[in-house]
Backbone bond lengths (Angstrom), bond angles and torsions (degrees), N, CA, C in turn:
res aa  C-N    CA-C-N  psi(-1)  N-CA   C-N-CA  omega(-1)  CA-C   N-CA-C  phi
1 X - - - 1.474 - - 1.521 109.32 -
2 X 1.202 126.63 139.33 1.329 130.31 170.47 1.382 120.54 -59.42
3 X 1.231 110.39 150.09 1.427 118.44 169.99 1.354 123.80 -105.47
4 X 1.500 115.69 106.45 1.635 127.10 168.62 1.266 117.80 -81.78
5 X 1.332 112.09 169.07 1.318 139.87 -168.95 1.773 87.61 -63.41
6 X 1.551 122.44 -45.08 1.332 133.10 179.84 1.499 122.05 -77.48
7 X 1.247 113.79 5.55 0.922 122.48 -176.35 2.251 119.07 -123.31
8 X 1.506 104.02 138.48 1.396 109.84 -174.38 1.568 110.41 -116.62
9 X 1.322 85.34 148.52 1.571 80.12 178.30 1.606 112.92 -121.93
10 X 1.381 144.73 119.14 1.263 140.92 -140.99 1.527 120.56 -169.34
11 X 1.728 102.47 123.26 1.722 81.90 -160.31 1.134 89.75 -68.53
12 X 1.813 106.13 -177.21 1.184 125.62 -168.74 1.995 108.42 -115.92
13 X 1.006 103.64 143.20 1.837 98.08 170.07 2.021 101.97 -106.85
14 X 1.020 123.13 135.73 1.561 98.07 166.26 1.665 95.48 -130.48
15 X 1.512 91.46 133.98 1.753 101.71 175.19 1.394 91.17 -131.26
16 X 1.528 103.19 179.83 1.240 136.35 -160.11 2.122 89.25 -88.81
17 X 1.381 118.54 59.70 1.281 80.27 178.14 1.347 78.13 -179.54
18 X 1.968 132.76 152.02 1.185 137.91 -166.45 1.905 107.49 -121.09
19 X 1.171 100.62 120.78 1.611 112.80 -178.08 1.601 112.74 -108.32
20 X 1.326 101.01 135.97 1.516 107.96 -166.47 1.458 113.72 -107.15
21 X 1.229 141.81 -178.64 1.595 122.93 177.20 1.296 92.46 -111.52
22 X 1.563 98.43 147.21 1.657 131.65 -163.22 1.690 106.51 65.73
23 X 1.319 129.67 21.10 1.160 124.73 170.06 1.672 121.06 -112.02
24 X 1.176 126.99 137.59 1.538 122.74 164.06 1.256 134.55 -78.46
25 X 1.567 99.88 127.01 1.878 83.34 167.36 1.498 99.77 -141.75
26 X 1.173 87.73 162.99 1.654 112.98 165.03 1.654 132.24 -82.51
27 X 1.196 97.78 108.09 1.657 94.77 -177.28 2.063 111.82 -100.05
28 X 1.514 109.16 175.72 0.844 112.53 159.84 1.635 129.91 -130.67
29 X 1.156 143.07 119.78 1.217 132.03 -152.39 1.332 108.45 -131.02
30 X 1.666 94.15 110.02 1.901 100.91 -178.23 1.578 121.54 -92.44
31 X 1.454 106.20 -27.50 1.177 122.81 164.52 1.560 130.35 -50.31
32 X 1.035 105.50 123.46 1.762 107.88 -164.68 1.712 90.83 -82.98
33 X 1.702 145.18 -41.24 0.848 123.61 152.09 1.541 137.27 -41.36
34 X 1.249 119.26 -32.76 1.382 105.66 158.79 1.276 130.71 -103.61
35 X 1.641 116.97 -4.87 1.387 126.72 122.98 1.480 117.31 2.49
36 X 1.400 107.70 -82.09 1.619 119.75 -174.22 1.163 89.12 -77.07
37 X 1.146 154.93 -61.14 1.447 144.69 -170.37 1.875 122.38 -23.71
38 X 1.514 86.86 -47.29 1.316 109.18 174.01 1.110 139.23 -60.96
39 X 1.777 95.32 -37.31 1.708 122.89 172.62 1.632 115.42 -61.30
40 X 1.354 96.72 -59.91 1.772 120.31 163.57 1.531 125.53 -22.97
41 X 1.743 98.19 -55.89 1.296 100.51 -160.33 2.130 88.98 -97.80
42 X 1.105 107.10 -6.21 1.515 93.63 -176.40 1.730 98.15 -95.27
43 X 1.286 126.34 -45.44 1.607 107.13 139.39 1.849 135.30 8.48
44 X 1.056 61.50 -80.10 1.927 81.99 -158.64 1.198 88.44 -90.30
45 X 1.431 152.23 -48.67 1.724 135.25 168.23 2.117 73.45 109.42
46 X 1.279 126.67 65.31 1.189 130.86 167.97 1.603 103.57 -119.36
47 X 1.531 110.31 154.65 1.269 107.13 179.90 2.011 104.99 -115.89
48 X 1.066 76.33 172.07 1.544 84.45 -166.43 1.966 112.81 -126.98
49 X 1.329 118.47 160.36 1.293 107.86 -179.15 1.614 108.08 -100.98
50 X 1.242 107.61 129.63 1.890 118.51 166.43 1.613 119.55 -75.56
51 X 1.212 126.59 112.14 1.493 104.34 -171.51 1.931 89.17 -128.04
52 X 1.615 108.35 176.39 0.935 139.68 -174.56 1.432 90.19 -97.33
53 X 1.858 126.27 129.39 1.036 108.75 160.08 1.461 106.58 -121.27
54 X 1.519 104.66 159.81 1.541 108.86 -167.23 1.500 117.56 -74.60
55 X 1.502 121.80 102.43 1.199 94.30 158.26 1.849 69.46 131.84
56 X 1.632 100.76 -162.69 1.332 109.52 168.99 1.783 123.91 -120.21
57 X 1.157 94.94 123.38 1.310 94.41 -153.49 1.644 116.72 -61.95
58 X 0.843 122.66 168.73 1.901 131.93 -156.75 1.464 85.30 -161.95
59 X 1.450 95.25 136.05 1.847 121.21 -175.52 2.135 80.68 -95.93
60 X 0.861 146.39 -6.13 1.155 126.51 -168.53 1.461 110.39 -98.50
61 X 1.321 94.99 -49.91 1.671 122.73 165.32 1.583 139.04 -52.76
62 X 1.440 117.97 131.10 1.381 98.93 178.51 1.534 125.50 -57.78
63 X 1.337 141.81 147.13 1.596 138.39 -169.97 1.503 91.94 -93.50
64 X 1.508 127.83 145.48 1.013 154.25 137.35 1.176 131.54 -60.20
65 X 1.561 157.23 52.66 1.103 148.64 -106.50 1.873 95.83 -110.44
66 X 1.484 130.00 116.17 1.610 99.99 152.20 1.125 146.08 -58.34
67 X 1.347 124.89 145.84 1.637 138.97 -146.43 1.989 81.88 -76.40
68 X 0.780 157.75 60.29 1.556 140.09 124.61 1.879 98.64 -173.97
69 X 1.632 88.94 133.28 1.297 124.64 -157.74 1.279 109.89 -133.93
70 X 1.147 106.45 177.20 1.754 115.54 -166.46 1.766 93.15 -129.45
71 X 1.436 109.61 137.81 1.391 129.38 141.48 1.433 129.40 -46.38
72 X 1.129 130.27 100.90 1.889 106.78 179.91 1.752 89.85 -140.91
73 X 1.431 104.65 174.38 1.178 143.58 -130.34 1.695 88.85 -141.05
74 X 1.329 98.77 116.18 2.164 86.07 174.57 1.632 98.80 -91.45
75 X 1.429 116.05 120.24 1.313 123.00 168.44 1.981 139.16 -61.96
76 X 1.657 78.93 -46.14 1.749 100.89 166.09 1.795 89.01 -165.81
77 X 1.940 82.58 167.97 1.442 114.61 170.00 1.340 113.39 -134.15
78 X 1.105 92.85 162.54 1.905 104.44 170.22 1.660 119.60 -166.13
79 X 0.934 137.83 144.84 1.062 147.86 -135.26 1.806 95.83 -126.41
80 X 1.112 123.29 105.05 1.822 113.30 -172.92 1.248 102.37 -99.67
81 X 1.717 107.50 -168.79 1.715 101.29 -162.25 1.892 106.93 -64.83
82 X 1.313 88.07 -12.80 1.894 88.65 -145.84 1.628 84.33 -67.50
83 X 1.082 131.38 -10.67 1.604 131.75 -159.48 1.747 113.50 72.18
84 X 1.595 100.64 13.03 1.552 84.56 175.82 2.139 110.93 -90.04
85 X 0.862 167.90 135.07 1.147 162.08 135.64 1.637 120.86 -24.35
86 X 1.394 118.60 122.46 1.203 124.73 173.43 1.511 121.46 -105.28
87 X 1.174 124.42 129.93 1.493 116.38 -171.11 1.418 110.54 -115.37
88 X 1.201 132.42 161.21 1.355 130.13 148.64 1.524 113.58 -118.65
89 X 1.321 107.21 131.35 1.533 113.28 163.16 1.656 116.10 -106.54
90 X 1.184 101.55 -169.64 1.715 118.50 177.96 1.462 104.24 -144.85
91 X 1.212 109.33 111.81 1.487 104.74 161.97 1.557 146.42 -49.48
92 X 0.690 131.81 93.75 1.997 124.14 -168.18 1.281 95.50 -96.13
93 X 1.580 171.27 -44.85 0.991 128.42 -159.12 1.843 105.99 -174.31
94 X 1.209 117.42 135.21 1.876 118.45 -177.51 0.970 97.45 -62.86
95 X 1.527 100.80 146.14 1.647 104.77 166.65 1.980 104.01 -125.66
96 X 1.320 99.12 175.65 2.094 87.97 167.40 1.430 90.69 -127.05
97 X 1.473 129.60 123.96 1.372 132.30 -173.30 1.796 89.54 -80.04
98 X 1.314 93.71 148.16 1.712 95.09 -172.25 1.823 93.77 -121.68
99 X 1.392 99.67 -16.97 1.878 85.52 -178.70 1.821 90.73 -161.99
100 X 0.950 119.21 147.17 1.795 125.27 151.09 1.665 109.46 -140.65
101 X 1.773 103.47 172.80 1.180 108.51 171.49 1.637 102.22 -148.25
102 X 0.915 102.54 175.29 1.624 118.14 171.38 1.439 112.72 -79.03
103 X 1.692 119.66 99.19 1.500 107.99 -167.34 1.829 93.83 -92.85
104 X 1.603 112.27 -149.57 1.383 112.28 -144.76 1.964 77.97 -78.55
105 X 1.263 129.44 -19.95 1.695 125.75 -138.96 1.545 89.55 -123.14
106 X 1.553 85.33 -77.05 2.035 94.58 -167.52 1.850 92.32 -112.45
107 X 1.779 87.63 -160.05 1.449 108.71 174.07 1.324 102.72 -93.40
108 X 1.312 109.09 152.13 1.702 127.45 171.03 1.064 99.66 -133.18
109 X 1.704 104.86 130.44 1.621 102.23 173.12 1.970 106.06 -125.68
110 X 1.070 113.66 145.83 1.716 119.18 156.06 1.485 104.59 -57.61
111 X 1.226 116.64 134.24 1.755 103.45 159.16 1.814 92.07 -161.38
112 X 1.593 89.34 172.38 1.969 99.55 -174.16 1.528 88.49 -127.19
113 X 1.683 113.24 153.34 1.463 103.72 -167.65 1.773 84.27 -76.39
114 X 1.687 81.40 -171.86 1.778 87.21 174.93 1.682 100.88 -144.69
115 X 1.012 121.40 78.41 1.566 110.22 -171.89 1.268 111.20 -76.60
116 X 1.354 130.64 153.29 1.072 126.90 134.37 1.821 147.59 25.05
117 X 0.975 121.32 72.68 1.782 130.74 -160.47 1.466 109.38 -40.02
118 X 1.091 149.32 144.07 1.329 143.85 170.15 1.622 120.22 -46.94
119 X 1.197 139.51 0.46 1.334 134.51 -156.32 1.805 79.71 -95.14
120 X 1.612 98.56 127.83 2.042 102.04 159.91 1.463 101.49 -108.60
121 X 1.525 117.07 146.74 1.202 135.94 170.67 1.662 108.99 -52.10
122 X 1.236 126.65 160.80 1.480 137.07 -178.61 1.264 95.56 -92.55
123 X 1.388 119.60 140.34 1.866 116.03 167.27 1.504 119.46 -47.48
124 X 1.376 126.03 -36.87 1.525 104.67 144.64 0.832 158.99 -23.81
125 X 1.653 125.12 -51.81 1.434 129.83 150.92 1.454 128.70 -49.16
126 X 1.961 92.45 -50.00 1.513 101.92 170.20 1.383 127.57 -33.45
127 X 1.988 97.28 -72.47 1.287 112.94 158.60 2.228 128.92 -22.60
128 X 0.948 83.36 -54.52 1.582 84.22 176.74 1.375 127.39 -77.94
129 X 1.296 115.16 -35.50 1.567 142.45 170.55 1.427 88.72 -51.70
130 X 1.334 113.37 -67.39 1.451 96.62 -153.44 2.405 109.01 -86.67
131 X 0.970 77.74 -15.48 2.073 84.18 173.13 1.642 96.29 -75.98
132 X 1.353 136.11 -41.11 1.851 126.06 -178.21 1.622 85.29 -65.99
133 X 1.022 120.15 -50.42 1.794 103.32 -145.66 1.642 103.74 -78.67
134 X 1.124 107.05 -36.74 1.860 125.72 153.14 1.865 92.76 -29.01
135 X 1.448 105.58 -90.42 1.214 103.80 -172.15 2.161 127.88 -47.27
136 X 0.971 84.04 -43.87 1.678 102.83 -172.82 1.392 100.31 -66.24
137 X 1.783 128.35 -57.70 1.043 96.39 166.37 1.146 162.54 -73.25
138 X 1.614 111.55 -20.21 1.612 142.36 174.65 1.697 101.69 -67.81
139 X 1.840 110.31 -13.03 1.718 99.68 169.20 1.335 106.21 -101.71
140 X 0.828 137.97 -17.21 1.803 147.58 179.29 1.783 108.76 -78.82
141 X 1.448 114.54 -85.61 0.932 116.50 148.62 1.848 152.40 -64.54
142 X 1.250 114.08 51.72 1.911 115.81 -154.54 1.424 96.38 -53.80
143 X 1.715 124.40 -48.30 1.195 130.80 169.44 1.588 127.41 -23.30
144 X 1.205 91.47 -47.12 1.480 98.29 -161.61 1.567 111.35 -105.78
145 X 1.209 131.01 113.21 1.642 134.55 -176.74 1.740 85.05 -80.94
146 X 1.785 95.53 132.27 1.018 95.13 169.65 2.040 97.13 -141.23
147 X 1.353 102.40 134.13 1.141 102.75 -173.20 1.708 126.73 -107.66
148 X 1.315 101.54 115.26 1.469 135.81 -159.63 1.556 100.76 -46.41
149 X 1.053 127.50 132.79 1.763 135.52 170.94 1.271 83.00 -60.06
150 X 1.633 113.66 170.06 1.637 138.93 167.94 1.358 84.76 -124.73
151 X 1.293 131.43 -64.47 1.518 109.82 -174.14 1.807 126.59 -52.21
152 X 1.431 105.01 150.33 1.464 90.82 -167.80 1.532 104.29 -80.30
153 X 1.290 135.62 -17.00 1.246 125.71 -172.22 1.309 98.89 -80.97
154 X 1.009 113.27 -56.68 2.013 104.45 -179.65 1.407 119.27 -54.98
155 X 1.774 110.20 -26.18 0.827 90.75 164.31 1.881 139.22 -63.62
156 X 1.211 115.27 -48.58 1.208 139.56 166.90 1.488 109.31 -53.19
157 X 1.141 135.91 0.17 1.768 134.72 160.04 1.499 103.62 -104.22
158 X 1.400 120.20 -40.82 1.300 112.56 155.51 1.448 146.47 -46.14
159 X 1.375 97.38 -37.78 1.616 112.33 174.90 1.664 96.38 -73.72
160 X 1.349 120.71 -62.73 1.010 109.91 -163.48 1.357 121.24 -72.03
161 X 1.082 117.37 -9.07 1.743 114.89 172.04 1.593 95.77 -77.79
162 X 1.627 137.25 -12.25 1.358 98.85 -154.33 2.077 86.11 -121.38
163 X 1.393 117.52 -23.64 1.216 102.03 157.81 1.418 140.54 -42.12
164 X 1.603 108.78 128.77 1.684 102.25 167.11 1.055 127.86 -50.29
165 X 1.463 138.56 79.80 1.450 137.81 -159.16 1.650 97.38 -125.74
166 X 1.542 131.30 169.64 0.701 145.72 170.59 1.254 116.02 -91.18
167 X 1.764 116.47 152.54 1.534 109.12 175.65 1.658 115.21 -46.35
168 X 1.138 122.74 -56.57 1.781 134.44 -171.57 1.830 89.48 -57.03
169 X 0.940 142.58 -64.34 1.210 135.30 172.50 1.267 131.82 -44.60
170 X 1.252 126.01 -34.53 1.487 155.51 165.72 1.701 96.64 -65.66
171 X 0.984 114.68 -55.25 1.422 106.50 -159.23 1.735 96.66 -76.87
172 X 1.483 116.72 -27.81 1.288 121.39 -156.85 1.863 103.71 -69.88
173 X 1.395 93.63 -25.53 1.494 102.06 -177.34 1.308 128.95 -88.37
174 X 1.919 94.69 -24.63 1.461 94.93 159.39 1.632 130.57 -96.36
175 X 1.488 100.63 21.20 1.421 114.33 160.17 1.468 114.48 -84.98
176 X 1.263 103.99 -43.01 1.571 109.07 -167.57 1.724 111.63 -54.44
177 X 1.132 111.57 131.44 1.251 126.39 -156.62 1.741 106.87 -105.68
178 X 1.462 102.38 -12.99 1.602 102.47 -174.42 1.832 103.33 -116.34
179 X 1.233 108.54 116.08 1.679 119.11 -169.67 1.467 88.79 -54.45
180 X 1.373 136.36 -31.32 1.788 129.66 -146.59 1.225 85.24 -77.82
181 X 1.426 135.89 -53.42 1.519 147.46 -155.70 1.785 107.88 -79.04
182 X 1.312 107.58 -39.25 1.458 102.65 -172.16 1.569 84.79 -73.27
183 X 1.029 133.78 -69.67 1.891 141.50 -158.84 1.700 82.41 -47.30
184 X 1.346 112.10 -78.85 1.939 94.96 -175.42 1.330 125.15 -23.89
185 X 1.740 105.47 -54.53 1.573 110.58 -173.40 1.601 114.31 -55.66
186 X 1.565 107.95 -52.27 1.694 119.70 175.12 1.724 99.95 -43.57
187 X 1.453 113.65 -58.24 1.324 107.36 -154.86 2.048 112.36 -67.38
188 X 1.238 81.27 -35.89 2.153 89.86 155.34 1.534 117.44 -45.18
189 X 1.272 106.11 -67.01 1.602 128.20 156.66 1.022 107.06 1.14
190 X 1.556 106.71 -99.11 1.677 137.41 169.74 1.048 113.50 -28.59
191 X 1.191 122.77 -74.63 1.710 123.12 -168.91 1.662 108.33 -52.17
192 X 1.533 126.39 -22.36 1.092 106.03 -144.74 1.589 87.68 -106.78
193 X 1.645 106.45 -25.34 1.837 107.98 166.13 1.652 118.60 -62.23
194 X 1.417 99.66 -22.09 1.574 105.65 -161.05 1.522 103.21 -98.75
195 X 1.588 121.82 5.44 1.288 135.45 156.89 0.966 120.75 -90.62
196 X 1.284 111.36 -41.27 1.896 114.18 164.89 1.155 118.34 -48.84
197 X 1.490 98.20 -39.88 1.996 93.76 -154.39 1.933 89.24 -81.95
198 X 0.944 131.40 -21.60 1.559 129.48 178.90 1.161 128.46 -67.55
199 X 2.067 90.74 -35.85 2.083 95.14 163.05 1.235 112.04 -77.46
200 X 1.627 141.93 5.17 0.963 108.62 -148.05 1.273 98.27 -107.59
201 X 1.738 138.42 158.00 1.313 129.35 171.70 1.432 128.75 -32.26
202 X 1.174 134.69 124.84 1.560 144.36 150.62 1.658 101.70 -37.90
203 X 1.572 113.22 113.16 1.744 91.47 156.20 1.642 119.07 -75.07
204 X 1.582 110.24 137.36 1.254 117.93 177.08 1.898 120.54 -31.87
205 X 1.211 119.91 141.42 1.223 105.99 178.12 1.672 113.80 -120.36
């Protein structure tokens, strides 16, 4: 496939786990090919693509990567007893992989970012999006102060990195391309966790 001005070319990591832009995660990397992968791009201050891969991944096996991925940035490393390496990245930006292959180490894929469609949510949605997740999290977590985006797009990568959701769900949201629909979907989400947790027994005091 050709390479445009719109177009990136970037190896790929795929784990068991979905990264959003402006969000952190934690990876783990057993692979001595992406091992060095890691070294490379923390080197040179290069970013690399995070993908969802299908299925469960096998170091023996070829990886399956899903067609839209996140940009990230490796923040730090560290190396634990087990000798496996743990990384953290930050996401900066979706991409839609349009082609990869199996290079000599890792995967490399072509991809064009894919941001976000122009439609902004009404302060209504906002409004509610952010009062469930207000509520839902301060009952889940009381421990932990966690402080709510004001913007609506951060908000909506936030929610969804910190909901109990499933990978296929996770990924479904970081496909969704229209902020009105992901903030709707979250706010479905919410209401329907934040009904549970109200039926559920009081422990005795």
């Amino acid at each position: 496939m050709p390479v445009s001005r719109d177009t990136i070319t970037l190896p790929l990591i795929p784990v068991q786990a979905v990264l959003y832009p402006g969000m952190r995660l934690d990876v783990t990397v057993a692979d001595d090919r992406y091992r060095r992968l890691v070294a490379d791009c923390m080197e040179h201050d290069t970013p690399l693509g995070i993908v969802l891969a299908k299925g469960t991944e096998a170091p023996a096996a070829p990886t399956e990567p899903h067609s839209v991925g996140t940009t990230a940035r490796i923040l730090q490393s560290r190396t634990d007893d087990d000798g496996h390496l743990r990384i953290t990245v930050v996401g900066i930006g979706r991409f839609q992989l349009l082609s990869y292959r199996q290079g000599a180490r890792v995967l490399i894929g072509q991809a064009r970012f894919a941001p976000d469609n122009d439609d902004r949510p009404g302060p209504r949605l906002v409004d509610e999006a952010y009062a469930l997740a207000s509520e839902y999290f301060s009952t889940v977590e009381p421990a932990e102060r966690w402080p709510i985006p004001g913007d609506p797009e951060t908000l909506s990568y936030s929610v969804a990195q910190r909901l109990p959701l499933s990978l296929a769900d996770q990924q479904e949201l970081l496909e969704q391309r229209s902020l009105v629909q992901r903030l709707g979907q979250e706010v479905m989400w919410l209401r329907t966790l934040l009904d549970q947790l109200r039926t559920m027994p009081r422990p005795a005091s």
